[in-house]
TITORPA-611078 format. One record per residue (C-alpha): residue number from 0; residue in three letters; x, y, z. Coordinates in pm, 1 decimal. Layout:
  nr rest       c1       c2       c3
 NUM  ALA        X        Y        Z
...
END
This chain:
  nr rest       c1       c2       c3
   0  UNK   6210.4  -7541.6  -2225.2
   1  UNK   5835.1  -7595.0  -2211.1
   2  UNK   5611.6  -7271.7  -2305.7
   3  UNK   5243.4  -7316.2  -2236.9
   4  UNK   4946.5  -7064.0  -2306.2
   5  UNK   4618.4  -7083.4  -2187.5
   6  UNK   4301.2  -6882.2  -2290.9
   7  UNK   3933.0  -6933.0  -2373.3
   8  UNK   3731.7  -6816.6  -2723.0
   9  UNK   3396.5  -6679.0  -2763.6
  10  UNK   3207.1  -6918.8  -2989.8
  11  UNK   2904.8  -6768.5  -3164.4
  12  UNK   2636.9  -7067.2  -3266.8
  13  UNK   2458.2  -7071.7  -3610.6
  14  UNK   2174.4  -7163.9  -3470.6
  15  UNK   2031.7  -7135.2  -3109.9
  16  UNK   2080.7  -7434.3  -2902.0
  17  UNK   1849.4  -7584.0  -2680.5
  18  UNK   1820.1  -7903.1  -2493.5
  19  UNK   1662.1  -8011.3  -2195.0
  20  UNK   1943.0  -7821.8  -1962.4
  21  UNK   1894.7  -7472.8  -2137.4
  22  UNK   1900.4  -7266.8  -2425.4
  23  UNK   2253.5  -7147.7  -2575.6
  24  UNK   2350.0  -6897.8  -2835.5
  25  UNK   2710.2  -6939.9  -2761.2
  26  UNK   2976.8  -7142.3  -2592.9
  27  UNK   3312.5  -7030.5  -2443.2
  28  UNK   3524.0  -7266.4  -2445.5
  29  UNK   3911.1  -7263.1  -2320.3
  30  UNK   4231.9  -7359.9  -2497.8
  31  UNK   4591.2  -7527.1  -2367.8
  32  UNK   4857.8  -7444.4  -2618.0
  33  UNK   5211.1  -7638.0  -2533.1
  34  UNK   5532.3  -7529.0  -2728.5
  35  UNK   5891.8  -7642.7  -2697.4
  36  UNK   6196.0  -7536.0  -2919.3
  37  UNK   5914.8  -7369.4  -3195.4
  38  UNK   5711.7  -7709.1  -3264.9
  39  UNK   5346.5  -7700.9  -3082.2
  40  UNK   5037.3  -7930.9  -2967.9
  41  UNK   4715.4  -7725.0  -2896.0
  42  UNK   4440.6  -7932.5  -2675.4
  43  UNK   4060.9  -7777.9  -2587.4
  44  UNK   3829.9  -7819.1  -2254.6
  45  UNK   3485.0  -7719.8  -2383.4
  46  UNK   3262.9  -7561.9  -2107.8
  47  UNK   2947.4  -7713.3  -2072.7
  48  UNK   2708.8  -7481.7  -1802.9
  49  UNK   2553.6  -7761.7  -1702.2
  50  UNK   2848.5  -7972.5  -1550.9
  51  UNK   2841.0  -7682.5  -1309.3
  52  UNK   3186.0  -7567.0  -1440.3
  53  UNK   3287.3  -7225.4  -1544.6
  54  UNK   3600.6  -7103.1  -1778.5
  55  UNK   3827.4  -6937.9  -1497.5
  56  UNK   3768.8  -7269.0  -1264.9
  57  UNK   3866.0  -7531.3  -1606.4
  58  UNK   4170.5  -7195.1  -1663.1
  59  UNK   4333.3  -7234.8  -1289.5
  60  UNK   4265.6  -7599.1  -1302.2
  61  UNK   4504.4  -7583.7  -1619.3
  62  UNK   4699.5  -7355.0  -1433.0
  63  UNK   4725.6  -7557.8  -1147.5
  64  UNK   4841.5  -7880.7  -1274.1
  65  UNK   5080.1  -7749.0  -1538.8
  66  UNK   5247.3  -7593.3  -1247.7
  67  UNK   5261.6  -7889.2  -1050.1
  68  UNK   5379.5  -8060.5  -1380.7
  69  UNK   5658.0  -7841.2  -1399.4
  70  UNK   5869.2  -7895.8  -1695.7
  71  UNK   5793.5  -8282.1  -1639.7
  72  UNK   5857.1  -8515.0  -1926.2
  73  UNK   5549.2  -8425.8  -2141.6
  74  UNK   5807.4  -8540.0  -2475.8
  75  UNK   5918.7  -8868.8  -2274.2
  76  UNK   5737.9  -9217.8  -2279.6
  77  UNK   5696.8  -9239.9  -1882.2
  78  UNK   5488.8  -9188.3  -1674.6
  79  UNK   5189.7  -9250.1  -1900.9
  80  UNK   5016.8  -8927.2  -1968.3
  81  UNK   4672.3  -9038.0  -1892.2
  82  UNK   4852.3  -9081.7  -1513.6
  83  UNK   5007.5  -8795.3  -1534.1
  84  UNK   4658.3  -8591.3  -1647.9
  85  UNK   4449.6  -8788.7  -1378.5
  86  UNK   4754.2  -8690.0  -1068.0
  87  UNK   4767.6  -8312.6  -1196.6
  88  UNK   4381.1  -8200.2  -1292.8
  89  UNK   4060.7  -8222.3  -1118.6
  90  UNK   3843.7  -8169.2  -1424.3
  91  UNK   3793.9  -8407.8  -1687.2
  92  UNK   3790.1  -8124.1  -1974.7
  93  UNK   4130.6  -7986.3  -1830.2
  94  UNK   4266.7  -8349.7  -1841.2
  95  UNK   4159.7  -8409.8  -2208.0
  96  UNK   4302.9  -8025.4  -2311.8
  97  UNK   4623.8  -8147.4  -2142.0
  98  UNK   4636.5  -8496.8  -2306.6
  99  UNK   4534.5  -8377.1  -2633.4
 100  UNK   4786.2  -8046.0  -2641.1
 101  UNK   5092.5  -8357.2  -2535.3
 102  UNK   4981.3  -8589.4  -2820.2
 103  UNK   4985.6  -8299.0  -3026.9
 104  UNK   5292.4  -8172.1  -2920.7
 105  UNK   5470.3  -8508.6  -2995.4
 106  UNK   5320.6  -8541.0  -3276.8
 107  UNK   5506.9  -8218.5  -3404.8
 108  UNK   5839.6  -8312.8  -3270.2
 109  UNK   5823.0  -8679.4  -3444.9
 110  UNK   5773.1  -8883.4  -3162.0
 111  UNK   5519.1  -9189.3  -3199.1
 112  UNK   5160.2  -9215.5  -3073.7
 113  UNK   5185.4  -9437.9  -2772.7
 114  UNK   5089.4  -9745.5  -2872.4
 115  UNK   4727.4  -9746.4  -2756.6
 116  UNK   4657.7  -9511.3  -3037.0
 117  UNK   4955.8  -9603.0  -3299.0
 118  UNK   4747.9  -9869.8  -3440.0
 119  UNK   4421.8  -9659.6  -3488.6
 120  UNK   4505.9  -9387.9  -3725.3
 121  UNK   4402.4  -9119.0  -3765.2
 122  UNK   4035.4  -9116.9  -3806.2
 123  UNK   3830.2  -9204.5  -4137.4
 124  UNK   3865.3  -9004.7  -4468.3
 125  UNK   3471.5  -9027.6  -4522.9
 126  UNK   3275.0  -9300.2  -4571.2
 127  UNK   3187.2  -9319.5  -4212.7
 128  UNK   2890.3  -9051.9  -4137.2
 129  UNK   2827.7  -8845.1  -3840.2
 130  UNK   2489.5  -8749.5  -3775.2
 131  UNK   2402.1  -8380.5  -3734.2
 132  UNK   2194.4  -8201.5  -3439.5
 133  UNK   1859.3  -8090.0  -3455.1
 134  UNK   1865.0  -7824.0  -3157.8
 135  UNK   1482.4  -7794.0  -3012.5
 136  UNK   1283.4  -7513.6  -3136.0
 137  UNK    936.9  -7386.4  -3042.5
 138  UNK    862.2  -7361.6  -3401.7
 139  UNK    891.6  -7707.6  -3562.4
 140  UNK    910.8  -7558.6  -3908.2
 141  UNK   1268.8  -7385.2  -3828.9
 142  UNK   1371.4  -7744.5  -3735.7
 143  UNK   1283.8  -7872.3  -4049.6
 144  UNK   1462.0  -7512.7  -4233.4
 145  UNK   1789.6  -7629.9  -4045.8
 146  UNK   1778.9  -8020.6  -4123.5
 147  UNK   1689.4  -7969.3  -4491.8
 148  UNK   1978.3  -7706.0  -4514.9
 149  UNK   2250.1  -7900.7  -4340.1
 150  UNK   2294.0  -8152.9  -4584.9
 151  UNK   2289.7  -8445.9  -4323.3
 152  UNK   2072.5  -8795.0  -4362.5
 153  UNK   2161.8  -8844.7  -3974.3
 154  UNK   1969.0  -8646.5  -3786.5
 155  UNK   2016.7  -8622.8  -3426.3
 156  UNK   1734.7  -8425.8  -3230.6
 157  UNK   1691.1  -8269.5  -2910.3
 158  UNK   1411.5  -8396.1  -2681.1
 159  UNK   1368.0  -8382.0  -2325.8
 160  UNK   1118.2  -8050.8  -2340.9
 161  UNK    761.9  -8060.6  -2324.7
 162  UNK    617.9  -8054.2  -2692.3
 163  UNK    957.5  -8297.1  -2767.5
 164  UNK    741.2  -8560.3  -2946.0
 165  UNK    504.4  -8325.8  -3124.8
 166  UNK    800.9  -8202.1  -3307.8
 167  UNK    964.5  -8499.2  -3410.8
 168  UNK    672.2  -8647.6  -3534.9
 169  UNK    654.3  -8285.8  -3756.4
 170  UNK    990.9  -8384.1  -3817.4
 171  UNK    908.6  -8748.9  -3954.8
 172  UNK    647.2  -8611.6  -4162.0
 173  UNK    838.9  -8352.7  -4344.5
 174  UNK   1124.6  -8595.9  -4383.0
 175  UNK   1033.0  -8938.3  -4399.2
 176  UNK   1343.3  -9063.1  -4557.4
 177  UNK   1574.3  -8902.0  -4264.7
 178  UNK   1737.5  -9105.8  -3986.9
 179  UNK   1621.4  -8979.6  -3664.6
 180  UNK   1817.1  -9041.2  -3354.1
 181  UNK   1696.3  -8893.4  -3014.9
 182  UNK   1869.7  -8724.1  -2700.1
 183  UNK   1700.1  -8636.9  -2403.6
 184  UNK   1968.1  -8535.4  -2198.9
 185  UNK   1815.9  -8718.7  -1872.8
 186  UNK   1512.5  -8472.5  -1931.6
 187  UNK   1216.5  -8740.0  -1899.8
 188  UNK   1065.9  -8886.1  -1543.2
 189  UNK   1131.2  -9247.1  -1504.7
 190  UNK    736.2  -9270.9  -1519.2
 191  UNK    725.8  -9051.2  -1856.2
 192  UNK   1039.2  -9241.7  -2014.5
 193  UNK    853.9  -9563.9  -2167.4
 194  UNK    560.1  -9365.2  -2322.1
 195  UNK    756.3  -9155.1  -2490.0
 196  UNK    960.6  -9436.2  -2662.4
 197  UNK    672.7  -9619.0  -2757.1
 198  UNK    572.4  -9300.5  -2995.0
 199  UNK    941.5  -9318.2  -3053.3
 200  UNK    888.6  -9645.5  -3196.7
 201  UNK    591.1  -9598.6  -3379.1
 202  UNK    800.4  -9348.4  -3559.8
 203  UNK   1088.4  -9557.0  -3689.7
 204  UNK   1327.9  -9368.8  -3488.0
 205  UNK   1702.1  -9529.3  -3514.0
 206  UNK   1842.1  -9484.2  -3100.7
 207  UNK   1747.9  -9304.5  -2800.1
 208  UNK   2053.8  -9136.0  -2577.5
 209  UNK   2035.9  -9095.2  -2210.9
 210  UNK   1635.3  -9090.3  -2174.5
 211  UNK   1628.1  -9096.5  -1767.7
 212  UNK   1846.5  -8951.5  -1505.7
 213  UNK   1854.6  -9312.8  -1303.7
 214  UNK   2078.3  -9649.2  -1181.6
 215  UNK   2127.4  -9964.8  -1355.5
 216  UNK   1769.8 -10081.6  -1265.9
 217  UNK   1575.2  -9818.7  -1428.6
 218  UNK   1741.5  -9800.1  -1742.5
 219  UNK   1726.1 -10230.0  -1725.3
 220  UNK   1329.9 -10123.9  -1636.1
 221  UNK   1339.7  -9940.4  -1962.6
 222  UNK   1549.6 -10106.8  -2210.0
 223  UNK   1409.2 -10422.4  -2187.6
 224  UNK   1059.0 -10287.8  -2262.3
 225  UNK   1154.2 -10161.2  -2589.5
 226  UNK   1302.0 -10260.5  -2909.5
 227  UNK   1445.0  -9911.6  -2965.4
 228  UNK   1879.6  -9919.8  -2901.4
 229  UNK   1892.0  -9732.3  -2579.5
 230  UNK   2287.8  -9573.9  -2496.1
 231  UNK   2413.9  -9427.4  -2174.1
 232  UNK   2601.5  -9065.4  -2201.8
 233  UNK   2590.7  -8882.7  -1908.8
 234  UNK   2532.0  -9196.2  -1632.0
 235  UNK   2840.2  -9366.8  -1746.5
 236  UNK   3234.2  -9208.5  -1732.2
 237  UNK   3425.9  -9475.8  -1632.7
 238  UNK   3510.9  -9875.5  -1702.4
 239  UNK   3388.4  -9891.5  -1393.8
 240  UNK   3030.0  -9786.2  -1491.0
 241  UNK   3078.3  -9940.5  -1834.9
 242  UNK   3110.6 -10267.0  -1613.0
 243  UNK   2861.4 -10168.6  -1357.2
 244  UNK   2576.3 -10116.5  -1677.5
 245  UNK   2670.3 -10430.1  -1863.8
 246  UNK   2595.9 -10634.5  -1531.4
 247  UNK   2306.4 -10470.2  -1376.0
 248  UNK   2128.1 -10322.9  -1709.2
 249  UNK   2240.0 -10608.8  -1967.9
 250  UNK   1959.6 -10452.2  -2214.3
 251  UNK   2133.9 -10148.4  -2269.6
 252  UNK   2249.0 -10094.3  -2588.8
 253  UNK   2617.2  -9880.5  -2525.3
 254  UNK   2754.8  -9588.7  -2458.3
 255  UNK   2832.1  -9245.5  -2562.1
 256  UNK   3217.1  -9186.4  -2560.2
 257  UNK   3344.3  -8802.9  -2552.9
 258  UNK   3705.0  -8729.0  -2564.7
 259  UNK   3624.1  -8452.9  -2354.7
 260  UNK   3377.5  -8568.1  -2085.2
 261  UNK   3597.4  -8925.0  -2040.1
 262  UNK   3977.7  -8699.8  -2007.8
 263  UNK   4090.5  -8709.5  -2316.4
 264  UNK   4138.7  -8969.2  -2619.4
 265  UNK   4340.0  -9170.7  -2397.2
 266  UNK   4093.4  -9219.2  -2131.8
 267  UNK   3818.5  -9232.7  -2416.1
 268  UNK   3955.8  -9543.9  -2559.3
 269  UNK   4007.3  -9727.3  -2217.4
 270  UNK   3638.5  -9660.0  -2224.9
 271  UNK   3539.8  -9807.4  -2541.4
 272  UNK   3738.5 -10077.4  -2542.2
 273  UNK   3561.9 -10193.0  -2195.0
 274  UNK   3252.0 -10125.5  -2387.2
 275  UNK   3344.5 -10356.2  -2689.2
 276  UNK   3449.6 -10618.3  -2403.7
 277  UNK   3115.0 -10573.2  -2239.4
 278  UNK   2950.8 -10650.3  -2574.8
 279  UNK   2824.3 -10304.2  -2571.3
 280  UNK   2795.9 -10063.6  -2898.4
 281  UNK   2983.8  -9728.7  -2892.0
 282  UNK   2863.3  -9399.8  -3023.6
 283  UNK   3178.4  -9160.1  -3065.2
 284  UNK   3030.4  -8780.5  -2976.8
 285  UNK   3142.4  -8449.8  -2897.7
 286  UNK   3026.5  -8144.1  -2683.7
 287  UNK   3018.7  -7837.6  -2811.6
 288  UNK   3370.3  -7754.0  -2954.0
 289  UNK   3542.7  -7680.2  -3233.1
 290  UNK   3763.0  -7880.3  -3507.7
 291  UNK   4052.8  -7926.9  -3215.3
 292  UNK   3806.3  -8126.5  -3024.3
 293  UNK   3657.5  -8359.8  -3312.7
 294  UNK   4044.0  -8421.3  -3424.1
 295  UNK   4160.5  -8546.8  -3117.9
 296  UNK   3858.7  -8803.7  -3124.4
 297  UNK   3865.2  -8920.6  -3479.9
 298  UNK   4152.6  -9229.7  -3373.9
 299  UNK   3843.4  -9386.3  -3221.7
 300  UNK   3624.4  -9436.9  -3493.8
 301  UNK   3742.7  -9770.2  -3603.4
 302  UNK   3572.4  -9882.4  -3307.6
 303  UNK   3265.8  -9757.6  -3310.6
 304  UNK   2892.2  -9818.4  -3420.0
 305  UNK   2774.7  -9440.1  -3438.4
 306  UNK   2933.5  -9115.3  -3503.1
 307  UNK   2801.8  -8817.0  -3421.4
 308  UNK   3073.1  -8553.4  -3460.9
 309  UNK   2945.2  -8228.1  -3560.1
 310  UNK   3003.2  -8009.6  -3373.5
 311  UNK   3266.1  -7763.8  -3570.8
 312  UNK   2941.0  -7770.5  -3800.3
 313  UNK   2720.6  -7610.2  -3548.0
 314  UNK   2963.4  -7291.4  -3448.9
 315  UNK   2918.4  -7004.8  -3675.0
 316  UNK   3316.7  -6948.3  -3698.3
 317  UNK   3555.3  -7251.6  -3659.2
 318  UNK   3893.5  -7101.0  -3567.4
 319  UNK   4053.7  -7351.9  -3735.9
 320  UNK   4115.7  -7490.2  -4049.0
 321  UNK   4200.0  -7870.9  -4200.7
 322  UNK   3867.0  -8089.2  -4114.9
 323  UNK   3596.9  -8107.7  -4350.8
 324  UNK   3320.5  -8355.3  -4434.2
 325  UNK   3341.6  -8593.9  -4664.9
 326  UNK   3026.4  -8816.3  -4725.3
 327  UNK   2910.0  -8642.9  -4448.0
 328  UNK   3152.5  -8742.4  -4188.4
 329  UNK   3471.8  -8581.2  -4090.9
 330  UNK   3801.0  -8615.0  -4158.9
 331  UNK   4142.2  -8426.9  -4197.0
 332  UNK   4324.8  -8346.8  -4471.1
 333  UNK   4712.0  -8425.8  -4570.1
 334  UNK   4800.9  -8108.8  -4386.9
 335  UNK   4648.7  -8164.9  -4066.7
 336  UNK   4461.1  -7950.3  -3841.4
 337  UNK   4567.7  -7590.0  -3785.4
 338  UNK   4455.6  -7263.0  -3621.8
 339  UNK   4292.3  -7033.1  -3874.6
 340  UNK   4486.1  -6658.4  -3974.1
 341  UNK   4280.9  -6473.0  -3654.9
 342  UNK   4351.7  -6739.1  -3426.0
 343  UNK   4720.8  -6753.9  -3508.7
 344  UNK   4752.9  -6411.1  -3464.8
 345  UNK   4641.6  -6454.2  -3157.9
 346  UNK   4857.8  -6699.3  -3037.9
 347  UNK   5128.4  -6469.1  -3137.0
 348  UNK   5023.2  -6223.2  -2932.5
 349  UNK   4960.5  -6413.3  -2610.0
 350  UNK   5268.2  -6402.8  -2401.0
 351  UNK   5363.3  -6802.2  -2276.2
 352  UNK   5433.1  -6903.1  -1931.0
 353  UNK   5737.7  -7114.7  -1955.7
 354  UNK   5666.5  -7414.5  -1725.6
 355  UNK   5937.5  -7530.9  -1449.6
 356  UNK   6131.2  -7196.4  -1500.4
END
């Protein structure tokens, strides 16, 4: 008998967050919890507002293709779950709750990690830093406040807002030691784009994520007029794209892999891997989400250049408990990840559909 719940949390941020889509003081994100004969795998679809998706459409999606599912054979070997996620879903964030809550789920039960992932681990245990996010602020003293206080000599800032260079030059000057990488989340013109990384070069900044909103030939346009690493994140979701970049826009540095955004750790290393085969760099990333989400990406580490995984960091109560920071990059202890006392309780509480019934 499969059991599954499904059901979203409020998460308050510690700091407001805002990038070149909007400002944010909290997410709500929504949870897949699969159980079978008392062992359980918990997966989570964070909701970004600017994919255009809300929590009760990423809730029925769930809804939707666990039905169709049925009962299935979720603790079997075949048919591979990233098949099964891709047939049953439409989102990718309900595909990578799905995949993640399986793994989890067999994981519990004793069954092996298919053997994409058996050979990976299970993520560093420090020694392998994540950067930390800046969130723009109108006042560039409150940006310093938070990146003195987080502890972090990676420091990724927001950009993509008008004043975005002003402030990371304030940034530069207060810290001159700090690594500085830089996402504008598409929010510069294509005619803007290379004068802002020229001042981005002038101040010794490390990377530059998604800059433009464009095809092949514009970031090409771009990359090859700078020296500064430039990585795709939002233009590329797919091998396909991975492919289609390393062709047309050879100057490109990588890509940004989320578990999340690419359908799940699965899907996320079929991504990378094309990357690495492309000659491309990887930067492993996260949206907006708690421990649950980070765990289910830290298999892919071992593969990549940059890690910037800290998001848990950025919510003002993680409802779980089991990752920290070591070194300043994150990793799980002997006993795993589990849900915290209030989100246990809970779980309790929430009746289960039982799946195929």
């Amino acid at each position: 008998m499969l059991e599954a719940r499904v059901f979203s949390l409020k998460l308050g941020l510690r700091n407001p967050f805002r990038i070149a889509h909007g400002s944010y003081d909290y997410r709500e994100n929504v949870f897949l919890a699969l159980g079978s004969g008392g062992f359980r795998g918990l997966g989570e679809a964070p909701i970004v507002p600017y994919y255009g998706l809300s929590v009760a459409d990423v809730e029925a999606d769930l809804w939707q293709g666990l039905e169709a599912l049925g009962a299935g054979d979720l603790l079997g070997q075949a048919p591979p779950l990233e098949g099964m996620a891709a047939e049953a879903f439409r989102h990718p964030v309900s595909r990578s709750a799905f995949v993640s809550a399986c793994l989890g789920l067999r994981a519990a039960v004793g069954l092996a990690a298919p053997p994409a992932l058996a050979g990976l681990g299970s993520g560093p245990r420090g020694g392998m830093p994540s950067s930390y996010t800046i969130a723009y602020d109108d006042d560039p003293g409150a940006m310093v406040a938070v990146a003195r206080a987080c502890g972090f000599d990676r420091l990724k800032v927001k950009a993509g807002i008008p004043g975005d260079i002003e402030r990371i030059t304030y940034l530069r000057q207060a810290l001159p030691g700090a690594i500085l990488r830089v996402d504008a989340n598409q929010g510069w013109s294509l005619a803007e784009a290379p004068g802002k990384l020229r001042a981005l070069e002038a101040l010794g900044v490390e990377l530059v994520e998604e800059p433009i909103k464009g095809g092949p030939a514009d970031f090409e346009a771009l990359a090859g007029a700078t020296s500064l690493p430039i990585l795709l994140d939002e233009s590329v979701r797919s091998a396909e794209d991975v492919r289609r970049f390393a062709r047309e826009a050879p100057s490109v540095a990588g890509i940004v892999v989320k578990t999340a955004k690419n359908g799940g750790p699965l899907a996320s290393l079929a991504l990378a891997q094309a990357a690495r085969e492309a000659g491309q760099r990887v930067m492993l990333s996260c949206m907006v989400e708690t421990s649950l989400g980070v765990a289910a990406a830290l298999p892919l580490a071992s593969l990549c250049a940059w890690l910037d995984l800290d998001a848990p960091l950025l919510i003002a109560e993680d409802p779980f408990v089991g990752l920290s920071y070591v070194d300043q990059g994150p990793c799980l202890g002997e006993g795993g990840l589990r849900p915290g006392p209030g989100l246990e309780s809970r779980l309790s509480d929430l009746a289960p559909r039982v799946l195929g019934a």
